[in-house]
PDB file as gemmi writes it, atoms N, CA and C in Angstrom:
CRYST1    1.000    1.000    1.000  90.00  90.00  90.00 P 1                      
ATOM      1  N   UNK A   1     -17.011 -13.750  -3.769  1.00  0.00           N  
ATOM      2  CA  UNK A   1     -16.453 -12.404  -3.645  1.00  0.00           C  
ATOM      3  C   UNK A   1     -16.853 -11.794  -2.308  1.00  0.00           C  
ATOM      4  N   UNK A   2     -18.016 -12.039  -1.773  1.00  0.00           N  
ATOM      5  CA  UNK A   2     -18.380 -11.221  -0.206  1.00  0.00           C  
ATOM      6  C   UNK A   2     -17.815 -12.184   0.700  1.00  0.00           C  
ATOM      7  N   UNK A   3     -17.424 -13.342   0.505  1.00  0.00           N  
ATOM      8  CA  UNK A   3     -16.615 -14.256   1.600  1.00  0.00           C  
ATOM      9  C   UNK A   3     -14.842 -13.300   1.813  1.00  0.00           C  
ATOM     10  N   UNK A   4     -14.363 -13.346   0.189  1.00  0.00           N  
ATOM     11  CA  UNK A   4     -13.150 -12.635   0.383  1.00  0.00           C  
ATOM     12  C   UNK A   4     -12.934 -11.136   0.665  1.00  0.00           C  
ATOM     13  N   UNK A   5     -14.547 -10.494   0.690  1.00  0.00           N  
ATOM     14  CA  UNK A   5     -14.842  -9.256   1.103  1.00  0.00           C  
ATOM     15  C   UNK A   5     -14.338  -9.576   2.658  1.00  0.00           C  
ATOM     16  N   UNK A   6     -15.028 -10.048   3.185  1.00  0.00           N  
ATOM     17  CA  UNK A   6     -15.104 -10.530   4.883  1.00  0.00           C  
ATOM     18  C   UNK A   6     -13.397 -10.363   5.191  1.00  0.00           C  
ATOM     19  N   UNK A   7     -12.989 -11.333   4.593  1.00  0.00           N  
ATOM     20  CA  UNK A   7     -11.828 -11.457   4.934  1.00  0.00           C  
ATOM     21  C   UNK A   7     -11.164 -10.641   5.098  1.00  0.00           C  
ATOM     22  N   UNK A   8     -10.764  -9.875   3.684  1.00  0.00           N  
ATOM     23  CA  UNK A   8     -10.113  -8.563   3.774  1.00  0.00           C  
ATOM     24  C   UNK A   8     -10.481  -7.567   5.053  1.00  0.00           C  
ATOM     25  N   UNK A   9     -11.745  -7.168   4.903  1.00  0.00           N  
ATOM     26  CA  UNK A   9     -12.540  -6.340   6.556  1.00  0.00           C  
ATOM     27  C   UNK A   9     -12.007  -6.795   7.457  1.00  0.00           C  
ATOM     28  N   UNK A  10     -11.685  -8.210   7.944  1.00  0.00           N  
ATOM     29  CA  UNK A  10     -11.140  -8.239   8.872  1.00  0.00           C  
ATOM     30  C   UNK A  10      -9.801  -8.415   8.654  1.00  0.00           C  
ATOM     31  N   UNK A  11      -9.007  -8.592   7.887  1.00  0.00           N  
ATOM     32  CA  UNK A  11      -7.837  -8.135   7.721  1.00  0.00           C  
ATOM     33  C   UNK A  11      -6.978  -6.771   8.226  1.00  0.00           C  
ATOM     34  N   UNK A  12      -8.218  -5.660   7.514  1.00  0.00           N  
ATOM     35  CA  UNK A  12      -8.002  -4.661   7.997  1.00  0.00           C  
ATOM     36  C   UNK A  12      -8.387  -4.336   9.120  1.00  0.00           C  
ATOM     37  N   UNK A  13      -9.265  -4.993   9.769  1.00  0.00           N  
ATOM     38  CA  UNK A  13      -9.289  -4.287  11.327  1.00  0.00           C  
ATOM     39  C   UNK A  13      -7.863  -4.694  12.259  1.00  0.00           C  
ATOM     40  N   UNK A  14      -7.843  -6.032  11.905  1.00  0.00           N  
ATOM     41  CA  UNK A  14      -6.179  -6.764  12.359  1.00  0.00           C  
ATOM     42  C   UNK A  14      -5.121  -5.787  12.525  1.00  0.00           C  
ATOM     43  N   UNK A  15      -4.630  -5.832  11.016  1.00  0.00           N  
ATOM     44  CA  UNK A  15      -4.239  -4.328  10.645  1.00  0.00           C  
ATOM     45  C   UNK A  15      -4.044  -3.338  11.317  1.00  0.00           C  
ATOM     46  N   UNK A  16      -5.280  -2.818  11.865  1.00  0.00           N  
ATOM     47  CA  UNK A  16      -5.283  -1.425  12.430  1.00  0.00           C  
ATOM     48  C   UNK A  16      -4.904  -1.814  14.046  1.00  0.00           C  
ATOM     49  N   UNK A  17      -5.086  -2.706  14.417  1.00  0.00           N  
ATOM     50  CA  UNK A  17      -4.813  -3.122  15.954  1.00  0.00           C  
ATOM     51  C   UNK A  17      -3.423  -3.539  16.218  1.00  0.00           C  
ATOM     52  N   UNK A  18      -2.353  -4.220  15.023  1.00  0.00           N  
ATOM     53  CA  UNK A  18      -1.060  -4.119  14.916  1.00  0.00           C  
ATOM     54  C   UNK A  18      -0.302  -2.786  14.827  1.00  0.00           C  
ATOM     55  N   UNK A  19      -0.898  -2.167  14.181  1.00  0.00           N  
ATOM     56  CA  UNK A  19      -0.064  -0.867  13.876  1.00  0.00           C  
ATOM     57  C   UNK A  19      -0.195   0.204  15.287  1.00  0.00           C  
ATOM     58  N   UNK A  20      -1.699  -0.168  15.905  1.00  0.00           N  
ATOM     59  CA  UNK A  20      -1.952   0.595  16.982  1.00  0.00           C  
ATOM     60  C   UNK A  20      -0.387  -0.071  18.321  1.00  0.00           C  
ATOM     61  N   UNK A  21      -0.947  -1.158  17.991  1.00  0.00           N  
ATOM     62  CA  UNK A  21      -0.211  -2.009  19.341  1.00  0.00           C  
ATOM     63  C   UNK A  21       1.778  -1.642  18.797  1.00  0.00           C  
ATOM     64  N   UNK A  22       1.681  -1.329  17.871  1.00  0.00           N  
ATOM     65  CA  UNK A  22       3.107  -1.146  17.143  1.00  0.00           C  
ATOM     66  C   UNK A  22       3.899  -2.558  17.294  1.00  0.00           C  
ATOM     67  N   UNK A  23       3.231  -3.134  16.596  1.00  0.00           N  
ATOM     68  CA  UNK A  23       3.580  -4.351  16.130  1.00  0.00           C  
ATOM     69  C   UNK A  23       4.084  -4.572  14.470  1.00  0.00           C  
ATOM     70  N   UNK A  24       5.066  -4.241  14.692  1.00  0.00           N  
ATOM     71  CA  UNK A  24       5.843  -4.600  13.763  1.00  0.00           C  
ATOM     72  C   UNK A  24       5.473  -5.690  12.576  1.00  0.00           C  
ATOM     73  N   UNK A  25       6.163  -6.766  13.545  1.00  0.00           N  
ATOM     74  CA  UNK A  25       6.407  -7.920  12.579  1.00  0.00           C  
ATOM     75  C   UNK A  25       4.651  -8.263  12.334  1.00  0.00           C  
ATOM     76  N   UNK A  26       4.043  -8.646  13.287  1.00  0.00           N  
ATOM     77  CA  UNK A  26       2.212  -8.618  13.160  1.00  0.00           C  
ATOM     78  C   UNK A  26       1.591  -7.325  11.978  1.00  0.00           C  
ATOM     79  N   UNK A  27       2.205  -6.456  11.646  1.00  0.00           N  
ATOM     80  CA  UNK A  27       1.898  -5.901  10.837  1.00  0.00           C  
ATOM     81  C   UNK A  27       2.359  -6.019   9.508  1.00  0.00           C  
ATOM     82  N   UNK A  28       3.576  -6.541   9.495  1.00  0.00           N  
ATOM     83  CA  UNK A  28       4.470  -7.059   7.892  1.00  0.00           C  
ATOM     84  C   UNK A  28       3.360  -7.854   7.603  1.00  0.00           C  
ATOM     85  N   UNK A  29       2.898  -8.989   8.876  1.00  0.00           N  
ATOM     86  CA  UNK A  29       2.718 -10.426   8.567  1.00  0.00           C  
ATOM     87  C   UNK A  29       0.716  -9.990   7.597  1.00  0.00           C  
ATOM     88  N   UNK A  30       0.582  -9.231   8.500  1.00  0.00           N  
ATOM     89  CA  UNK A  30      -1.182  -9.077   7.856  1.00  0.00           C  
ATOM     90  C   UNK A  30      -1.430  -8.165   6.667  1.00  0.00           C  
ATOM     91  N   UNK A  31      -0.197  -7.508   6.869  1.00  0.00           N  
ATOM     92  CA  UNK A  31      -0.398  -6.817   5.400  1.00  0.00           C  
ATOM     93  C   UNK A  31      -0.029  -7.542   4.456  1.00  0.00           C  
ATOM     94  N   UNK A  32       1.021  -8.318   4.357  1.00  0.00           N  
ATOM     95  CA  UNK A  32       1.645  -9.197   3.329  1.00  0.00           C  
ATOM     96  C   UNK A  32       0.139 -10.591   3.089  1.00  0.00           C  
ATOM     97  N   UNK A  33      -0.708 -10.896   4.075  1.00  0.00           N  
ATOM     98  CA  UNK A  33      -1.888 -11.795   4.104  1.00  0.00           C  
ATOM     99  C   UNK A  33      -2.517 -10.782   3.389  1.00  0.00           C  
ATOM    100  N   UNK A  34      -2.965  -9.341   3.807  1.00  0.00           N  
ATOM    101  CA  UNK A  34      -3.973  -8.540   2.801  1.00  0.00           C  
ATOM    102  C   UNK A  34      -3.711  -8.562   1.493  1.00  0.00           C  
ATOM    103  N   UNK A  35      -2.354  -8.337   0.743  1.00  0.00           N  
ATOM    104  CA  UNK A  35      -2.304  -7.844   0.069  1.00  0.00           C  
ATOM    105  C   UNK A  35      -2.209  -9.025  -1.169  1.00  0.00           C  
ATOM    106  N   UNK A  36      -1.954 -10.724  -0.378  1.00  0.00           N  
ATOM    107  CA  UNK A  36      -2.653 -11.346  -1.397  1.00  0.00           C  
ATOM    108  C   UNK A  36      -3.939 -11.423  -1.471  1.00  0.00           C  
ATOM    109  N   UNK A  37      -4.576 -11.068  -0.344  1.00  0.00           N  
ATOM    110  CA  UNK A  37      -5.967 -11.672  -0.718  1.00  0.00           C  
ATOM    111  C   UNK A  37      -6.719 -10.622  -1.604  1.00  0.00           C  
ATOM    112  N   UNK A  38      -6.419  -8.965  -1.691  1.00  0.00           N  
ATOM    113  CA  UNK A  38      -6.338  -8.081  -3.041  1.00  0.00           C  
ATOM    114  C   UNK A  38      -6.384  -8.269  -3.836  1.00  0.00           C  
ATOM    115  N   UNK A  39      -4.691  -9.055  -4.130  1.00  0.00           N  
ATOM    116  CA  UNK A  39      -4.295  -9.700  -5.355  1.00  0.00           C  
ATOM    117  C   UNK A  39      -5.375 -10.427  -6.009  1.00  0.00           C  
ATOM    118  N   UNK A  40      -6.002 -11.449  -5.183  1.00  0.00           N  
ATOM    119  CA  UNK A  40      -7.044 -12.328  -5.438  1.00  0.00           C  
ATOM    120  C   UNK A  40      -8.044 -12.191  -6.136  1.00  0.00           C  
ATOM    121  N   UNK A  41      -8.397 -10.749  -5.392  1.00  0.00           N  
ATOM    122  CA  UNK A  41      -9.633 -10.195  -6.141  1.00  0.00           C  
ATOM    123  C   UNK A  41      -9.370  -9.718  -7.574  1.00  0.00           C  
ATOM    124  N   UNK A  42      -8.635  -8.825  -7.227  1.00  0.00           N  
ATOM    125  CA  UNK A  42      -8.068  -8.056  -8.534  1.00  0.00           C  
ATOM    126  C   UNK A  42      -7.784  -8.994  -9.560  1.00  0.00           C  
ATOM    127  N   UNK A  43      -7.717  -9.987  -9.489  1.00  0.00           N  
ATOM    128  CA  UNK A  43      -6.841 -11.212 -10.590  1.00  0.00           C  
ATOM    129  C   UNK A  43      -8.797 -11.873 -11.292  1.00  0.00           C  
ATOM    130  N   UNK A  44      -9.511 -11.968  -9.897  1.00  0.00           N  
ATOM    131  CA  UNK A  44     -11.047 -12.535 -10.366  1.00  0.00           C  
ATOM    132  C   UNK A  44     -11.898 -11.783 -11.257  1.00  0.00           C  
ATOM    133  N   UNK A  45     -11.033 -10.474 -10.838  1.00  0.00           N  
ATOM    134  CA  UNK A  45     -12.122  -8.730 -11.268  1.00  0.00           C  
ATOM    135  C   UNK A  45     -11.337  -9.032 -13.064  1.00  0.00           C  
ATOM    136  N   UNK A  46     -10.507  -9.773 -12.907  1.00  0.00           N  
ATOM    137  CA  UNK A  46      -9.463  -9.224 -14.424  1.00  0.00           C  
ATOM    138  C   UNK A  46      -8.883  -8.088 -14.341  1.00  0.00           C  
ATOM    139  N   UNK A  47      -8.465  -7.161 -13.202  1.00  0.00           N  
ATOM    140  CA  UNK A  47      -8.042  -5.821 -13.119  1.00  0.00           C  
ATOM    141  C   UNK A  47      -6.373  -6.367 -13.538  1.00  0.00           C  
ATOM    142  N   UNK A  48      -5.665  -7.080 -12.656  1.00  0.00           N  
ATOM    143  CA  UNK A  48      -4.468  -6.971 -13.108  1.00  0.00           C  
ATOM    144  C   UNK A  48      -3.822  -7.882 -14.352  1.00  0.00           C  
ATOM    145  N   UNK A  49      -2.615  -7.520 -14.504  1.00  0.00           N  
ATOM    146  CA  UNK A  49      -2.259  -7.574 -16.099  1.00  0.00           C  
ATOM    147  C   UNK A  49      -1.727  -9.102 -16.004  1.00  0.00           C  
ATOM    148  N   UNK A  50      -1.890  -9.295 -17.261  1.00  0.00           N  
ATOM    149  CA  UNK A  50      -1.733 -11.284 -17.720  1.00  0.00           C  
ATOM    150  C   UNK A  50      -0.481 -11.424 -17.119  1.00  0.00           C  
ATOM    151  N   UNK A  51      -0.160 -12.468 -16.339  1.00  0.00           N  
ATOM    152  CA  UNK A  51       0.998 -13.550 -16.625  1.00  0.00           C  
ATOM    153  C   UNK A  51       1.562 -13.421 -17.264  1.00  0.00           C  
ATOM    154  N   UNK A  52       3.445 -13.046 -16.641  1.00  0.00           N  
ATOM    155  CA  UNK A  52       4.231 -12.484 -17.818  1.00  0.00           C  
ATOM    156  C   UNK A  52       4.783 -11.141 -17.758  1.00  0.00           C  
ATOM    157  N   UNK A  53       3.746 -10.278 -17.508  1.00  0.00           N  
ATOM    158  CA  UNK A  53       3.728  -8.982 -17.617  1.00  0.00           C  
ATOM    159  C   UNK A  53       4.413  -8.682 -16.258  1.00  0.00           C  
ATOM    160  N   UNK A  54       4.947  -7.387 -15.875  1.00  0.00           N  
ATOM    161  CA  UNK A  54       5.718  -6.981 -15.220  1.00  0.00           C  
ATOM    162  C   UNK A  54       4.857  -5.512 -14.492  1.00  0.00           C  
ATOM    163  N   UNK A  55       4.420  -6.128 -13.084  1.00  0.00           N  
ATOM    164  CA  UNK A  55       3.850  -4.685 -12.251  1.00  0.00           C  
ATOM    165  C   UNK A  55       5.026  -4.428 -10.759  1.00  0.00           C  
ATOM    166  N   UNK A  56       5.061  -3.759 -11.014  1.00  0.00           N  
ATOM    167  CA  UNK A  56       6.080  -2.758  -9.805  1.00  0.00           C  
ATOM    168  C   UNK A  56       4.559  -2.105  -8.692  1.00  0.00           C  
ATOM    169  N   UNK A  57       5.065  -2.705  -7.659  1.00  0.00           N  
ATOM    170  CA  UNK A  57       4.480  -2.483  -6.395  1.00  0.00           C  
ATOM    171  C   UNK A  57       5.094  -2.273  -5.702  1.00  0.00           C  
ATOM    172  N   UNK A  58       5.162  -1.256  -4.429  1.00  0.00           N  
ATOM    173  CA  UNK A  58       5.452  -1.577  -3.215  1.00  0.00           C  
ATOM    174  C   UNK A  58       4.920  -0.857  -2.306  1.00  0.00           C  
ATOM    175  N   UNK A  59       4.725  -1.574  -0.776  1.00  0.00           N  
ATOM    176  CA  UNK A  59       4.596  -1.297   0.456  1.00  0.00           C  
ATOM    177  C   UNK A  59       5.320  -0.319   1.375  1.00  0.00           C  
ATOM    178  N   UNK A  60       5.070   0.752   1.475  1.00  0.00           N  
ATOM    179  CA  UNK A  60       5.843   1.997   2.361  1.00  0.00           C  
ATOM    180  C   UNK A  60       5.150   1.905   3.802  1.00  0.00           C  
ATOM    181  N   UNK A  61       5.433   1.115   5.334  1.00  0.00           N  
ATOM    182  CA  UNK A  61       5.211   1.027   6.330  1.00  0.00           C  
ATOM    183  C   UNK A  61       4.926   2.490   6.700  1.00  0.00           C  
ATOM    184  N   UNK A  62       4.163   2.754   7.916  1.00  0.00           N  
ATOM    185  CA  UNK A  62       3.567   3.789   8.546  1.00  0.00           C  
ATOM    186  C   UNK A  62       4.791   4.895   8.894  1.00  0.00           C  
ATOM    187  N   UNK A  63       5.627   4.097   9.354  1.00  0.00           N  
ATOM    188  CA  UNK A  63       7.095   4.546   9.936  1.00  0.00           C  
ATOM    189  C   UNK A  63       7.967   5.053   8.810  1.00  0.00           C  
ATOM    190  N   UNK A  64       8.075   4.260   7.721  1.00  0.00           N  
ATOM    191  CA  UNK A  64       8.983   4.917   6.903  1.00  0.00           C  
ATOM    192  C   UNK A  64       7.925   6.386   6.237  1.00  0.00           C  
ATOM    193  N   UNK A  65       6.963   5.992   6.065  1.00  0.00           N  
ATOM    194  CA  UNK A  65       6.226   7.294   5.449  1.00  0.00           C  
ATOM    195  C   UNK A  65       6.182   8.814   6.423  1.00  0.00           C  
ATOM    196  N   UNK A  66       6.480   8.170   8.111  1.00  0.00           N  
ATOM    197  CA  UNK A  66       6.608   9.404   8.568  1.00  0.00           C  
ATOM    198  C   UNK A  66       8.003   9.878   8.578  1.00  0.00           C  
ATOM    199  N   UNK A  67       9.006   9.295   8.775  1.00  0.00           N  
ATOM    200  CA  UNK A  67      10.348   9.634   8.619  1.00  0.00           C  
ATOM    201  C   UNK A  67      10.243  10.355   7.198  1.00  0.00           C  
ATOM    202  N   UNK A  68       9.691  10.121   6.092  1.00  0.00           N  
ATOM    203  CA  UNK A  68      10.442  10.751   4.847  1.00  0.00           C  
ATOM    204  C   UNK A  68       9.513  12.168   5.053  1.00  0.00           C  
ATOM    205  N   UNK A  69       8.157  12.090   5.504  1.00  0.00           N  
ATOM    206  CA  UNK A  69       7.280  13.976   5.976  1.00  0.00           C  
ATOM    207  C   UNK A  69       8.231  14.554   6.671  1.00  0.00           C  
ATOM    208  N   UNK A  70       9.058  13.970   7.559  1.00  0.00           N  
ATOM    209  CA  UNK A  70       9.585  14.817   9.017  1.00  0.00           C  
ATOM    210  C   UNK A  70      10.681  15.166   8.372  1.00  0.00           C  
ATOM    211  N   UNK A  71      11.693  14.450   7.067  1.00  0.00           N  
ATOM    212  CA  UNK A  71      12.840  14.559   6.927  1.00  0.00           C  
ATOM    213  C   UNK A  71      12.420  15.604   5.726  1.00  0.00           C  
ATOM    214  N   UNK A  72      11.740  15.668   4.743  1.00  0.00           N  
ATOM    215  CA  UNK A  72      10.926  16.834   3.978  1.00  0.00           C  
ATOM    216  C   UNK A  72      10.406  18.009   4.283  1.00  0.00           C  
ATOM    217  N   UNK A  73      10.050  17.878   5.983  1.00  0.00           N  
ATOM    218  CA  UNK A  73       9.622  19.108   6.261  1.00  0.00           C  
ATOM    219  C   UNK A  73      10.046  20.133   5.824  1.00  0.00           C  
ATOM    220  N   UNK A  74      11.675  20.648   6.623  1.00  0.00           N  
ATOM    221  CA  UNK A  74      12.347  21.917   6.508  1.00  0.00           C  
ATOM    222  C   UNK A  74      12.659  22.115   4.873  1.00  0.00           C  
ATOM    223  N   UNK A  75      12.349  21.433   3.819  1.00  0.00           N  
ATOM    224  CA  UNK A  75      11.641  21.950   2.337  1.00  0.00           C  
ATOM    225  C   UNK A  75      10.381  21.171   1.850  1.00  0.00           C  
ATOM    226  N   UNK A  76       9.646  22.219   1.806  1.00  0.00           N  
ATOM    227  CA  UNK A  76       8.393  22.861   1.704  1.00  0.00           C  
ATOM    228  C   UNK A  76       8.077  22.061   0.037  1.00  0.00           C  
ATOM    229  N   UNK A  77       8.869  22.477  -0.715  1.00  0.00           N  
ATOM    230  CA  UNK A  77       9.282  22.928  -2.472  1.00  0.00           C  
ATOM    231  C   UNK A  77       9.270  20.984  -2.599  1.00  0.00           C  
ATOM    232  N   UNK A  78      10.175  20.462  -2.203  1.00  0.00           N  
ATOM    233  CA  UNK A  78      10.852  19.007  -2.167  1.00  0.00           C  
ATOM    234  C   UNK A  78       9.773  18.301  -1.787  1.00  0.00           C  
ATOM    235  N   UNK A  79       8.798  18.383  -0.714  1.00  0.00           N  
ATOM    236  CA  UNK A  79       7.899  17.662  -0.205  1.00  0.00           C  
ATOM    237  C   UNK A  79       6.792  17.708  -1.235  1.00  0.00           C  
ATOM    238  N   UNK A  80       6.484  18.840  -2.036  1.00  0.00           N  
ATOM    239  CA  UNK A  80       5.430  19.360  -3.024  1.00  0.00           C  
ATOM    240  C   UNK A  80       5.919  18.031  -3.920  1.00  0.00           C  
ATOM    241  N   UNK A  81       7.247  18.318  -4.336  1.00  0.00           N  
ATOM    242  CA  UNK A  81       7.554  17.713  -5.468  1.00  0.00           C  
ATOM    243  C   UNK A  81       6.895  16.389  -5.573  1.00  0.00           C  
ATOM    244  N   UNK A  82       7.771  15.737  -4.463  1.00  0.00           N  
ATOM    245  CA  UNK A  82       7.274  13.906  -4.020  1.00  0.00           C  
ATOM    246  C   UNK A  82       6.102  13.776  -3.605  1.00  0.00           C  
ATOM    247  N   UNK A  83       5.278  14.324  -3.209  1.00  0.00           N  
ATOM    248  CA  UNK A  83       3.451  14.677  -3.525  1.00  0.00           C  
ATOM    249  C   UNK A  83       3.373  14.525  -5.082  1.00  0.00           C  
ATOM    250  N   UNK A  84       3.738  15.420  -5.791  1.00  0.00           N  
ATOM    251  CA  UNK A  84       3.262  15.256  -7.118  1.00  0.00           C  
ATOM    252  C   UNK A  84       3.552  14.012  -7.246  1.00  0.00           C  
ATOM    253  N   UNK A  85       4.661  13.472  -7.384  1.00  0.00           N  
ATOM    254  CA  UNK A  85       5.266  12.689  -8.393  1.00  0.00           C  
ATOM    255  C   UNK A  85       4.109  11.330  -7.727  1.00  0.00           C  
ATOM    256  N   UNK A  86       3.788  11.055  -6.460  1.00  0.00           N  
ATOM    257  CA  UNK A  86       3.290  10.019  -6.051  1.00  0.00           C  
ATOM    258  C   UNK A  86       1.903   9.989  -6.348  1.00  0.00           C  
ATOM    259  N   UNK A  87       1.176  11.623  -6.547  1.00  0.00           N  
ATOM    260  CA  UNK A  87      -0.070  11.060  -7.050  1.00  0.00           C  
ATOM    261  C   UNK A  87      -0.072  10.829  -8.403  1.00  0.00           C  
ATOM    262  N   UNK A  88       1.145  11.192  -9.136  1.00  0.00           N  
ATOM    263  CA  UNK A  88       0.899  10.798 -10.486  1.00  0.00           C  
ATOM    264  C   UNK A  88       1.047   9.163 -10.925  1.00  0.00           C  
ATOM    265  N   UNK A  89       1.750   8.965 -10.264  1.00  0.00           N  
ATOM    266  CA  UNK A  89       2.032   7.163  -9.982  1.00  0.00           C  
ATOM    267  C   UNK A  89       0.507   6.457  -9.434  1.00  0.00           C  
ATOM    268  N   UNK A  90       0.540   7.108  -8.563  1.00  0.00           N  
ATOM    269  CA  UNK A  90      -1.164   6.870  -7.903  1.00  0.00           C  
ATOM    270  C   UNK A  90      -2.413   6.793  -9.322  1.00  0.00           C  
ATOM    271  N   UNK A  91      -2.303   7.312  -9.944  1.00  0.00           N  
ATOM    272  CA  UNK A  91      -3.297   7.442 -11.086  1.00  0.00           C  
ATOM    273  C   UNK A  91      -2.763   7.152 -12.160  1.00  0.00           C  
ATOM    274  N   UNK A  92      -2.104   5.724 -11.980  1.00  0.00           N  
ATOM    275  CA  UNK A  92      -1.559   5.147 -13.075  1.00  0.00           C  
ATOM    276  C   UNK A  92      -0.768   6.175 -14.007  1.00  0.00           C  
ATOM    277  N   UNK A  93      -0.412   7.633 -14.017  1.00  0.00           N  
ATOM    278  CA  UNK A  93       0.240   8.201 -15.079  1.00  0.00           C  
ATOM    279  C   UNK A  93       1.693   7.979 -14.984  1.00  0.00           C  
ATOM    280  N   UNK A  94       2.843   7.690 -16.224  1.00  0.00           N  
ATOM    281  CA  UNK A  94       3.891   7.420 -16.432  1.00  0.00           C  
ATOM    282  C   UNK A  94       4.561   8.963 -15.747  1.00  0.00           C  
ATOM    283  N   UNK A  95       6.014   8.710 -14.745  1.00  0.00           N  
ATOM    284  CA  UNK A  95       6.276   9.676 -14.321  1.00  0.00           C  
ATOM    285  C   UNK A  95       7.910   9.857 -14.950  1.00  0.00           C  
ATOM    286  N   UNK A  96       8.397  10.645 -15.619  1.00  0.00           N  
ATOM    287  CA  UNK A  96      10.034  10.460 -16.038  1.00  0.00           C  
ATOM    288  C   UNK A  96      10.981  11.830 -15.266  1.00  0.00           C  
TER     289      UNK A  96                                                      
END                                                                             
């Protein structure tokens, strides 16, 4: 587990030097490497759910997350909303 600790750490420093350098595809490529080696853990920890079962994930790039603030701005009300709704997703609560 502190070997795949390592890894990840430097994953994420990678990470942060793609996104700086605005590297695109270098950034698909290390996040998509992080996010199995997560997986990894999470699967050793027993955190995620058996084989079979059905988890909905996804990855929102730096870029798309600022386009949807900038395009939310001029409502205030709308941006609140999709705040809520994402930390409720965020804390595992069912959102309808």
């Amino acid at each position: 587990m502190a070997k795949l600790g390592g890894i990840i750490d430097r994953l994420d420093v990678f990470l942060d030097k793609t996104e700086e350098g605005e590297d695109i595809l270098g950034f698909r490529a290390i996040a998509a490497e992080m996010r199995k080696q997560l997986e990894l853990v999470a699967k050793l920890q027993g955190e995620l759910a058996q084989e079979g079962t059905t988890t909905n994930y996804f990855f929102i790039s730096p870029d798309v997350a600022r386009a949807i603030a900038e395009a939310l701005a001029p409502y205030p009300e709308a941006g609140y909303a999709v705040s809520d709704v994402l930390k409720e997703l965020e804390g595992g609560v069912d959102v309808q």
